[in-house]
N, C-alpha and C positions, 0 to 999 in steps of 0.2 A: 608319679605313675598315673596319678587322677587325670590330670592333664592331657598327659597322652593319649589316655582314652576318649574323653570329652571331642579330642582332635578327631580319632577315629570314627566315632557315633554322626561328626557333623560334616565329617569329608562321607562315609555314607548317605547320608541325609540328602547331601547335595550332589550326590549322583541320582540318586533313586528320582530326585526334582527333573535332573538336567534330561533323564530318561524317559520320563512322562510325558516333556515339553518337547523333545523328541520326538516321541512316538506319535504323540496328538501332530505334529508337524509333517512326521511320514504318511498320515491320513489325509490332512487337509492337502499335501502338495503332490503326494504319488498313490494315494490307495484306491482301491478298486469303485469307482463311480459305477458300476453296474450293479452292485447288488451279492452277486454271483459269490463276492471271497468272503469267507466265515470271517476271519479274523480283521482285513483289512479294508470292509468295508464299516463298520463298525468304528467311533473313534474311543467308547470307552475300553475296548479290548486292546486296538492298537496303543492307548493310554497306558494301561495294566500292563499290556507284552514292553513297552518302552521303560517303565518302571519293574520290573525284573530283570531286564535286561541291565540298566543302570544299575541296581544292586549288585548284579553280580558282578560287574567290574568296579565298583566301590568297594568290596567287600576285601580286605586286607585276611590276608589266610597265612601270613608267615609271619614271627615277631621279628622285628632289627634287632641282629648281630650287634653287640658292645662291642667296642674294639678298646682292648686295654693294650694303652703303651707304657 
């Protein structure tokens, strides 16, 4: 069971990564060069918003069904 979990913590981990390098990427390639947008001009915010976002689609919220034959 240790295991499994270890798995879940680091498939987390590596969304939360994958969302940040993201989000810093949705800055440098599409965010707002004027100034003007709160959040996307800004790359620490767009960072932070890419890295919750990634959490929350790492985040595993149902346990696996055993299937006993």
């Amino acid at each position: 069971m240790k295991l499994f979990n270890k798995i879940y913590i680091y498939r987390f981990l590596i969304f939360i990564i994958i969302g940040g390098v993201s989000g810093f990427a949705y800055y440098y390639f599409i965010g707002c060069k004027s100034g003007t947008c709160a959040i996307k001009s800004n790359p620490y915010y767009m960072t932070l918003w890419g890295m919750v976002l990634g959490g929350v689609l790492g985040y595993k919220t149902k346990k696996d069904k055993k299937i006993n034959n």
